[in-house]
TIVO-2410 file (N, C-alpha, C; in nm, 3 decimals):
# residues 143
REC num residu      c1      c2      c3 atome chaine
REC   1      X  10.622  11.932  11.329     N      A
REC   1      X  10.532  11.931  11.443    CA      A
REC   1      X  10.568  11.813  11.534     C      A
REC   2      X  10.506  11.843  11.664     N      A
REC   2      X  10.619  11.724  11.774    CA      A
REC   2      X  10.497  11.743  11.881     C      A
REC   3      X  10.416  11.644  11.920     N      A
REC   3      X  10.338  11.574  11.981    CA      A
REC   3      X  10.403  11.475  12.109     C      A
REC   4      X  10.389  11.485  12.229     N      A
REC   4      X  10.445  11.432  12.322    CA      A
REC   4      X  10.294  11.392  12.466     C      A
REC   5      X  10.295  11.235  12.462     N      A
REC   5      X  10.204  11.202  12.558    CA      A
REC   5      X  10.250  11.114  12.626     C      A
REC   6      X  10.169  11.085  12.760     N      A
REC   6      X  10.199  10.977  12.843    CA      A
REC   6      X  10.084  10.920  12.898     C      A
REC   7      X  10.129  10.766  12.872     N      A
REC   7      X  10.031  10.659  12.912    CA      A
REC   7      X  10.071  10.574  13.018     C      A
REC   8      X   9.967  10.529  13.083     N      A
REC   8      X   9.960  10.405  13.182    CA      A
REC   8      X   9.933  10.274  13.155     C      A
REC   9      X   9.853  10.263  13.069     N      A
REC   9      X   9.817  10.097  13.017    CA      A
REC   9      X   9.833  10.073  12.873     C      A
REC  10      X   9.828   9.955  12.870     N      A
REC  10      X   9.837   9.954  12.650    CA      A
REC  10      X   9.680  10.035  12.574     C      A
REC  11      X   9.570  10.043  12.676     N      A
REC  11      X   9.460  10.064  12.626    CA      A
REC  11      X   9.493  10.212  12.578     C      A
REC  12      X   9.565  10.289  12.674     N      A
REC  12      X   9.568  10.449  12.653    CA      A
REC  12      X   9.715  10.448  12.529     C      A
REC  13      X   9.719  10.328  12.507     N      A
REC  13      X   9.875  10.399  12.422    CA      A
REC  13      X   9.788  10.345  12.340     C      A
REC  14      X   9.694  10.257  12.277     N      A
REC  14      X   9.596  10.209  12.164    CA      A
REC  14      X   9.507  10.322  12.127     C      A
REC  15      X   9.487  10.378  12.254     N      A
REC  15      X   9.378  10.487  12.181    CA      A
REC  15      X   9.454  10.645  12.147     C      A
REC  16      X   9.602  10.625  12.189     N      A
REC  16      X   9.666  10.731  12.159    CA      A
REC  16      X   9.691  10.702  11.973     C      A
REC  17      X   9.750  10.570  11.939     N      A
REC  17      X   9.767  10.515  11.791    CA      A
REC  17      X   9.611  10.554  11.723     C      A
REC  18      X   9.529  10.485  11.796     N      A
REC  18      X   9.356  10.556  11.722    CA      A
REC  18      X   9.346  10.695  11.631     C      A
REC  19      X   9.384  10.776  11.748     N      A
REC  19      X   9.352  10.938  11.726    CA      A
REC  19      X   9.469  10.957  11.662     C      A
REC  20      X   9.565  10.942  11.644     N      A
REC  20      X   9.677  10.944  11.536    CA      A
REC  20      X   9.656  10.884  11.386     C      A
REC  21      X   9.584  10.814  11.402     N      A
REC  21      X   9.557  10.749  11.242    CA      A
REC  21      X   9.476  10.767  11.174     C      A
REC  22      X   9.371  10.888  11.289     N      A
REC  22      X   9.318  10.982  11.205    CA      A
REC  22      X   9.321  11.068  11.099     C      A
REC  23      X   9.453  11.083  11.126     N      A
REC  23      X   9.527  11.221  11.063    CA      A
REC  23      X   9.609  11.115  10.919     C      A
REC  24      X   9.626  11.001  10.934     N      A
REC  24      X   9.683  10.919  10.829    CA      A
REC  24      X   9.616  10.909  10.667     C      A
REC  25      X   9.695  10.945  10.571     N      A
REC  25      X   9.629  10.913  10.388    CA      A
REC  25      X   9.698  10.818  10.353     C      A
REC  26      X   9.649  10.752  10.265     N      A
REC  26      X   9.735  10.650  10.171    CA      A
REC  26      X   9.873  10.730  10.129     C      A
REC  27      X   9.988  10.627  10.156     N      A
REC  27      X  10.144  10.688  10.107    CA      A
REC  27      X  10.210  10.709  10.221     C      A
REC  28      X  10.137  10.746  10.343     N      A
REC  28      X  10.226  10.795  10.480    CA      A
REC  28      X  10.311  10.628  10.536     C      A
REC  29      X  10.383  10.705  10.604     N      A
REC  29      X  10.518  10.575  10.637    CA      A
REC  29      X  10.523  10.641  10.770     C      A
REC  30      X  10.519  10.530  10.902     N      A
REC  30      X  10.539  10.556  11.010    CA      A
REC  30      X  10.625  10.490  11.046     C      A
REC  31      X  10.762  10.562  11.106     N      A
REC  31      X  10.892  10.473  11.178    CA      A
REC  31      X  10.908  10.483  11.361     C      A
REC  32      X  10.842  10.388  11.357     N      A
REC  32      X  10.859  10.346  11.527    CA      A
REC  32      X  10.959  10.294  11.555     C      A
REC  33      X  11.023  10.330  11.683     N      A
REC  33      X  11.110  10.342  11.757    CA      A
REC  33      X  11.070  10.289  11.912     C      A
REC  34      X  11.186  10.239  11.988     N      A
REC  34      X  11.115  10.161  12.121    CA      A
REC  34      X  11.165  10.093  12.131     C      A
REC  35      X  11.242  10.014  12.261     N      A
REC  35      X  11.276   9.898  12.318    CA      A
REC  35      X  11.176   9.744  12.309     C      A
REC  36      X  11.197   9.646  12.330     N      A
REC  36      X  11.131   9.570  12.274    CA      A
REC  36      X  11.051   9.540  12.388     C      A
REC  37      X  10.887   9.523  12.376     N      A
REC  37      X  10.786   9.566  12.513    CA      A
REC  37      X  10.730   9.683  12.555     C      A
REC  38      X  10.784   9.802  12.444     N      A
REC  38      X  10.746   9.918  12.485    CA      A
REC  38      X  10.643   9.969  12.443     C      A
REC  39      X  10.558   9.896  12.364     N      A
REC  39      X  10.433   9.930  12.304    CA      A
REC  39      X  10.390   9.956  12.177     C      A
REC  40      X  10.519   9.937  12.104     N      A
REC  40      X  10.479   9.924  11.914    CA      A
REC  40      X  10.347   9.869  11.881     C      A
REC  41      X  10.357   9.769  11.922     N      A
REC  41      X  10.245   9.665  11.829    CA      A
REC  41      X  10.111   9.748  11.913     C      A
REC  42      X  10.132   9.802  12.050     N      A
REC  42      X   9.980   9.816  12.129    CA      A
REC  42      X   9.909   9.972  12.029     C      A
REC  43      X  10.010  10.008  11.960     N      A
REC  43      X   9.997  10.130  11.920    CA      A
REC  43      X   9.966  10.124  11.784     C      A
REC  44      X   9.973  10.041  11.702     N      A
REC  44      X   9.957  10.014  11.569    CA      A
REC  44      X   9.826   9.955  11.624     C      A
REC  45      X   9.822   9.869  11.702     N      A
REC  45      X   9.663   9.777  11.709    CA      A
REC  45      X   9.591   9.914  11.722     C      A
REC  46      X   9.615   9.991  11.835     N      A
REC  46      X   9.509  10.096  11.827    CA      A
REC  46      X   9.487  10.222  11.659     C      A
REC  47      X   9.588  10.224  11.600     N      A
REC  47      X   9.544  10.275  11.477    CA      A
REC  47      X   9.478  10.161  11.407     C      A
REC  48      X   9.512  10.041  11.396     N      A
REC  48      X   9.393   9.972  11.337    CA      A
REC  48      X   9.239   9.988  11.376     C      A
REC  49      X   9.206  10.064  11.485     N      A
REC  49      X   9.095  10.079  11.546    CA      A
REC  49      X   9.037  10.147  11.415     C      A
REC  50      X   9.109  10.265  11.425     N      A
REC  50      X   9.048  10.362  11.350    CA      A
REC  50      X   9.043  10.342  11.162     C      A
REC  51      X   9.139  10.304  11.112     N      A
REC  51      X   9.160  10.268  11.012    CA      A
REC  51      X   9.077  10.109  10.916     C      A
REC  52      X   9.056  10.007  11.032     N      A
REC  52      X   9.003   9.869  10.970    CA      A
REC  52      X   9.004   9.800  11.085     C      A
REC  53      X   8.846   9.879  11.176     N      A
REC  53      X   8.806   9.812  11.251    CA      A
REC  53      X   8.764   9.672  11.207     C      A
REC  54      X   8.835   9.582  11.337     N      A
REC  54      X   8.804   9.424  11.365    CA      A
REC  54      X   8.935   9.363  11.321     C      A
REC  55      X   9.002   9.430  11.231     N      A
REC  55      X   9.133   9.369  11.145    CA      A
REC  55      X   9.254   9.292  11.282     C      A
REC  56      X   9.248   9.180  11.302     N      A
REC  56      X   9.307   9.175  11.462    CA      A
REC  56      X   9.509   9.174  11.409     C      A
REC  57      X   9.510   9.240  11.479     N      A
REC  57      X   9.676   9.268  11.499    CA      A
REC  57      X   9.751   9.254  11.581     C      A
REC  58      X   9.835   9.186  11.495     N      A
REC  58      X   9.996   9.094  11.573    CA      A
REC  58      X  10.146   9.179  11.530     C      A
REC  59      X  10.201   9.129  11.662     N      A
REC  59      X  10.348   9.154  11.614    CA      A
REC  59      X  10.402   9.085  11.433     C      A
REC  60      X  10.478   9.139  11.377     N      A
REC  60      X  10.549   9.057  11.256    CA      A
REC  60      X  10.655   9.015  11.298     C      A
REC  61      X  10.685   8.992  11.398     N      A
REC  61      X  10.827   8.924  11.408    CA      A
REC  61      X  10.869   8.889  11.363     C      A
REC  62      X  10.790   8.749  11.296     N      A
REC  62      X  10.812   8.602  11.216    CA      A
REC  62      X  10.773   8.627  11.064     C      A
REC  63      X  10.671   8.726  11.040     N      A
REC  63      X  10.658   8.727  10.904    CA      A
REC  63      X  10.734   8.869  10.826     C      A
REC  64      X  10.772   8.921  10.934     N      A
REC  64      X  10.825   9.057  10.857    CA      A
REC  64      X  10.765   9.132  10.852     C      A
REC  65      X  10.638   9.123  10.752     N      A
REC  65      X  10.553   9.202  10.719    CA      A
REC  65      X  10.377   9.153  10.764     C      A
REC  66      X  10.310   9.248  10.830     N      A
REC  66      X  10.190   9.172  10.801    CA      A
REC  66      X  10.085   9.304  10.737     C      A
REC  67      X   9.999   9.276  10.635     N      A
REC  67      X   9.886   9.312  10.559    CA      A
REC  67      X   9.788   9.328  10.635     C      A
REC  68      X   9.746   9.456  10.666     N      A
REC  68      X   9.588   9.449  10.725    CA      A
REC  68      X   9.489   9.511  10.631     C      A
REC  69      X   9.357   9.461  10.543     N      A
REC  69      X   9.265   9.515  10.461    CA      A
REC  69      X   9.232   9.597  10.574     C      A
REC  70      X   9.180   9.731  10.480     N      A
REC  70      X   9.133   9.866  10.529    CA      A
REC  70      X   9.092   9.925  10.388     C      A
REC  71      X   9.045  10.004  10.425     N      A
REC  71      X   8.994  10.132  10.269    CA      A
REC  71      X   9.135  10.147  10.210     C      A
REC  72      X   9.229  10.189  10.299     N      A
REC  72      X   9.313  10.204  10.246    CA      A
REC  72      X   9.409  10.069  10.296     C      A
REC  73      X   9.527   9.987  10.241     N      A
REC  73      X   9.542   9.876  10.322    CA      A
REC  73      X   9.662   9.932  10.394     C      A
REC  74      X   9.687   9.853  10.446     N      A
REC  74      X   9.759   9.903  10.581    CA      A
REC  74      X   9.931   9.778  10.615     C      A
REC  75      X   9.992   9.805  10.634     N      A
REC  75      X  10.143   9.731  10.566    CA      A
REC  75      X  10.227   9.749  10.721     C      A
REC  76      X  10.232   9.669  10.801     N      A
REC  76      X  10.281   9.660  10.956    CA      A
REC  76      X  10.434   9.556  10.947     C      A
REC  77      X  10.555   9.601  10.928     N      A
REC  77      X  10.690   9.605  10.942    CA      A
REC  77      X  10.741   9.599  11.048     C      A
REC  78      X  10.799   9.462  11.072     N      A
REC  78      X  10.898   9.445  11.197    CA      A
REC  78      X  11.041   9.455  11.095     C      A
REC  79      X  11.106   9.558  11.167     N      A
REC  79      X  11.251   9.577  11.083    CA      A
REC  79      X  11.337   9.508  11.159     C      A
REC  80      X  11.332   9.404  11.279     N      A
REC  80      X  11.453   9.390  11.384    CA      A
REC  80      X  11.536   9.306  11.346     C      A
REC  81      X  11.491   9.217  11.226     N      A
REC  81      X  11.601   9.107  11.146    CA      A
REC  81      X  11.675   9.178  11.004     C      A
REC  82      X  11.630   9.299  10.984     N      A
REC  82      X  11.644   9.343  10.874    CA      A
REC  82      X  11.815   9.448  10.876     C      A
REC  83      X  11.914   9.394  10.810     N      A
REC  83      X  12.063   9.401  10.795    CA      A
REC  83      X  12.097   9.507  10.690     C      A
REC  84      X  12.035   9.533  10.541     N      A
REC  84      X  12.110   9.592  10.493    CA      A
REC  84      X  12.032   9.608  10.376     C      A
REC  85      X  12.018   9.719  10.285     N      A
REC  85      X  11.913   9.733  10.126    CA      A
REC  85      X  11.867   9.631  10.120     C      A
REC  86      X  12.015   9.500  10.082     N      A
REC  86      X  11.949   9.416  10.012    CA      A
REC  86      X  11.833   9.282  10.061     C      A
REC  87      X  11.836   9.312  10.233     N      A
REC  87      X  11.733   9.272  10.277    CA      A
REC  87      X  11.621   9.356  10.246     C      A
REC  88      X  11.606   9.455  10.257     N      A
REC  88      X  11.461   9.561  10.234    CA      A
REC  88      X  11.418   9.529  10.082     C      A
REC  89      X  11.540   9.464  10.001     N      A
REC  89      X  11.438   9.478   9.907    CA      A
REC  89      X  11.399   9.329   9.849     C      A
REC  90      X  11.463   9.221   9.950     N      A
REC  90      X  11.419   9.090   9.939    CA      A
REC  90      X  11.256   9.069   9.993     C      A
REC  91      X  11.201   9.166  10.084     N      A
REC  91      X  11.093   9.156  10.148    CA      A
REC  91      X  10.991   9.250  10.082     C      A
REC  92      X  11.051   9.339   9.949     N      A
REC  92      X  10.958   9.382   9.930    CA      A
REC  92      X  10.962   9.523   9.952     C      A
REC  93      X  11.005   9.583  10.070     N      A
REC  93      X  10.976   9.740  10.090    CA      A
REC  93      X  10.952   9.824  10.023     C      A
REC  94      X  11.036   9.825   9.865     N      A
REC  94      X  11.068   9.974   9.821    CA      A
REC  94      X  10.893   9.945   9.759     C      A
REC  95      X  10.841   9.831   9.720     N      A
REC  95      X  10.760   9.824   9.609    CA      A
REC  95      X  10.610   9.842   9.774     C      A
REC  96      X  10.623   9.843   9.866     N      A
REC  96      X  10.507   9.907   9.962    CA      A
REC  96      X  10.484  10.008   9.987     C      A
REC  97      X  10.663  10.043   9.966     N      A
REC  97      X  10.671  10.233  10.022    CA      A
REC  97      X  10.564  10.285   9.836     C      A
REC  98      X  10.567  10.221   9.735     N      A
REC  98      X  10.532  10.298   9.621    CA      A
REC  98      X  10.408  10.278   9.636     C      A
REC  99      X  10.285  10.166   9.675     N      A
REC  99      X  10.153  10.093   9.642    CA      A
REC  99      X  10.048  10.193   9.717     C      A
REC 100      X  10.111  10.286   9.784     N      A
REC 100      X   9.967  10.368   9.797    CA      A
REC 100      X   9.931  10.346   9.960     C      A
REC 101      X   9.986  10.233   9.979     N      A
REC 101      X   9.902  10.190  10.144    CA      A
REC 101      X   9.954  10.266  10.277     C      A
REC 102      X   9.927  10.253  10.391     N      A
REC 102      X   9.996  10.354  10.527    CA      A
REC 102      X  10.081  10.212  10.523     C      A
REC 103      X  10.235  10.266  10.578     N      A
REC 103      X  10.304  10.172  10.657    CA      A
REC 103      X  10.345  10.219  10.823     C      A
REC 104      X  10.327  10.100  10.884     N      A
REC 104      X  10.369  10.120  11.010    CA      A
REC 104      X  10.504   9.998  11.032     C      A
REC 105      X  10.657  10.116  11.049     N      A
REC 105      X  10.759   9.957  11.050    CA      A
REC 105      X  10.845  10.008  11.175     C      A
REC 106      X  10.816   9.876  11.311     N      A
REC 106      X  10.893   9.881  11.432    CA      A
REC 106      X  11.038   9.825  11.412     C      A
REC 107      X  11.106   9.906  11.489     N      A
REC 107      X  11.251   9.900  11.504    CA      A
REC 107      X  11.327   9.936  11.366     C      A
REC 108      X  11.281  10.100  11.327     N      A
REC 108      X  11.365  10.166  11.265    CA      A
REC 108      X  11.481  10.207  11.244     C      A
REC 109      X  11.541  10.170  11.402     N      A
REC 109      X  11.659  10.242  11.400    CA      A
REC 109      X  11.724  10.148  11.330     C      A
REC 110      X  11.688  10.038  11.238     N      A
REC 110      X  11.759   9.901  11.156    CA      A
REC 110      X  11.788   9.955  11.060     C      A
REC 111      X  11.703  10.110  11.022     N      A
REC 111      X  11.656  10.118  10.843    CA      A
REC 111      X  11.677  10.241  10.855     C      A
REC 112      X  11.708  10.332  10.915     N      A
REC 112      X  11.697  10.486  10.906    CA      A
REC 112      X  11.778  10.516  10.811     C      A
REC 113      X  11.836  10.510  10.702     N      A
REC 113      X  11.921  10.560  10.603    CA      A
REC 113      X  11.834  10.515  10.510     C      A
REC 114      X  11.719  10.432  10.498     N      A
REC 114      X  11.656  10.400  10.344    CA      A
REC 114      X  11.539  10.452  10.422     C      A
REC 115      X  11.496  10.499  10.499     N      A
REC 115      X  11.313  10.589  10.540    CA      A
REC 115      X  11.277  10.669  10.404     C      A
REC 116      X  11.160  10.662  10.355     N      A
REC 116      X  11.151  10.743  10.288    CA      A
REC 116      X  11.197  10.920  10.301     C      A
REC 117      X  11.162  11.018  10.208     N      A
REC 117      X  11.174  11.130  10.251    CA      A
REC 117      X  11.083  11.230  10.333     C      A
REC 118      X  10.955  11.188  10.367     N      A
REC 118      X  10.867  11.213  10.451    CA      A
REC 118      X  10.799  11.103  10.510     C      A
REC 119      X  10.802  11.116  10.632     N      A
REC 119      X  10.751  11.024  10.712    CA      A
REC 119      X  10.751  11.094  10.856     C      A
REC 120      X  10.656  11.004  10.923     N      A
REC 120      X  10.623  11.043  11.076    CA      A
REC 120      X  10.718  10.923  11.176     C      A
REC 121      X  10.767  10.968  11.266     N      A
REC 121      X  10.837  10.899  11.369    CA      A
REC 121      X  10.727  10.900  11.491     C      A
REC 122      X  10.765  10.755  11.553     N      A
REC 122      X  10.645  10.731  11.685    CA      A
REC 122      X  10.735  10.675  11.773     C      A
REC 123      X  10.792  10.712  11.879     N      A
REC 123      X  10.916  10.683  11.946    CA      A
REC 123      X  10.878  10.689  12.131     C      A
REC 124      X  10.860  10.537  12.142     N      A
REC 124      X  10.764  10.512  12.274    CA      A
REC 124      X  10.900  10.498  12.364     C      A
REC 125      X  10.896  10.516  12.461     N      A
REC 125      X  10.993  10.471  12.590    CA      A
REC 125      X  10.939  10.457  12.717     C      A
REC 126      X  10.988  10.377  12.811     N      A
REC 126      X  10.960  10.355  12.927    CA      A
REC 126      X  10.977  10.528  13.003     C      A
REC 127      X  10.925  10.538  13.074     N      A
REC 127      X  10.980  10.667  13.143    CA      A
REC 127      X  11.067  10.621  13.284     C      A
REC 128      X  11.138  10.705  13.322     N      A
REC 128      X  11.266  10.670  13.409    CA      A
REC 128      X  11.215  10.685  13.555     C      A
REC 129      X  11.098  10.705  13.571     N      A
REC 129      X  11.053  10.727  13.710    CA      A
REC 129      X  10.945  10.659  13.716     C      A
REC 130      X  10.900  10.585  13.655     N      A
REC 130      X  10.807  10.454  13.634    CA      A
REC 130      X  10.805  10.390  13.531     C      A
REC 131      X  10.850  10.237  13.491     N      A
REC 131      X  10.878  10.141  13.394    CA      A
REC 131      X  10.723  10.101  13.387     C      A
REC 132      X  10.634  10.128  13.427     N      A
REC 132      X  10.486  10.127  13.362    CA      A
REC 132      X  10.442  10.219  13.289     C      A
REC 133      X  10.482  10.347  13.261     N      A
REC 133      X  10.465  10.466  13.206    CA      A
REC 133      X  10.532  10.452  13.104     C      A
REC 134      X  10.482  10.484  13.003     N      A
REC 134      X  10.479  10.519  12.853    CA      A
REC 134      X  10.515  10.700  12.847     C      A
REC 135      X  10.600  10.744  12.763     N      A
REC 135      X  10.646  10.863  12.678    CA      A
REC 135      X  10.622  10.846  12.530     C      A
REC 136      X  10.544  10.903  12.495     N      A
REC 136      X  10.531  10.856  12.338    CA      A
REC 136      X  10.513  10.940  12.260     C      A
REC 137      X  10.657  10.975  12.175     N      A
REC 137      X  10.671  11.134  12.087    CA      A
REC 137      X  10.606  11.093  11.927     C      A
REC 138      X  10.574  11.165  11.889     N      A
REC 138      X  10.489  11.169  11.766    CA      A
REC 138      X  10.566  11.304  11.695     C      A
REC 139      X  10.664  11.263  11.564     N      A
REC 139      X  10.684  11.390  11.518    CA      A
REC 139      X  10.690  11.386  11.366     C      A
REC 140      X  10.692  11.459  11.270     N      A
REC 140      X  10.672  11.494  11.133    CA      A
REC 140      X  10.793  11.492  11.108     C      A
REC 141      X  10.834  11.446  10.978     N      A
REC 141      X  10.966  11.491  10.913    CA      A
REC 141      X  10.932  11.486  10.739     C      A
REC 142      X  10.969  11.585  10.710     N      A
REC 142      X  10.980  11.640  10.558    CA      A
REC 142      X  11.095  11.630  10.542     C      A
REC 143      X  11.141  11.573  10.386     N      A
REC 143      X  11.263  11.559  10.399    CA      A
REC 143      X  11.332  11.670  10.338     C      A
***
């Protein structure tokens, strides 16, 4: 399934992540995709809406990983320093992808050969006829 929207502000790409994380269970793995500024983090903050309201959310740049408590907890992945397995498994990954929690990890295209075998892709871009406009594909993959 392949979901395709467009936004104007970070608020509408937050409440686009909202209504998407509706549909989220413990175990799902989300691989975002996007230039850097394109709205990862505005889009994860808005599934935190829905998932563990108040939980305030930051980029991981610096920590890699950041933890948000929720019912279910919630595991937010910056992949953009991340080189090769044996980084993924210095930080931990394989043992998050197993713990049950949603992951959300920006700049996949670092890691796409270790993604799990099902997971959802969230792949934001500027649009080419306005650099304020958001394109933001939402699609399923079974592996």
């Amino acid at each position: 399934m392949k979901q395709e929207f467009i936004t104007k502000t970070p608020a509408e790409t937050e409440a686009i992540g909202a209504a998407f994380a509706e549909t989220l269970k413990g175990g799902d793995f989300v691989a975002m995709f996007g230039d850097l500024g394109a709205g990862k983090t505005a889009f994860v903050r808005g599934a935190m809406q829905t998932l563990g309201a108040g939980v305030r959310v930051q980029s991981p740049t610096y920590t890699i990983v950041n933890e948000y408590p929720a019912k279910t907890p919630v595991y937010h992945f910056d992949m953009y320093r991340i080189d090769d397995e044996d980084s993924l498994y210095s930080i931990g990954y394989y043992d998050y992808l197993a713990s049950g929690g949603i992951c959300f990890a920006e700049w996949c295209e670092k890691i796409e050969p270790y993604l799990p075998d099902e997971y959802y892709t969230v792949v934001i871009r500027r649009a080419p006829e306005d650099d304020d406009l958001r394109v933001i594909t939402i699609e399923t993959h079974i592996g």
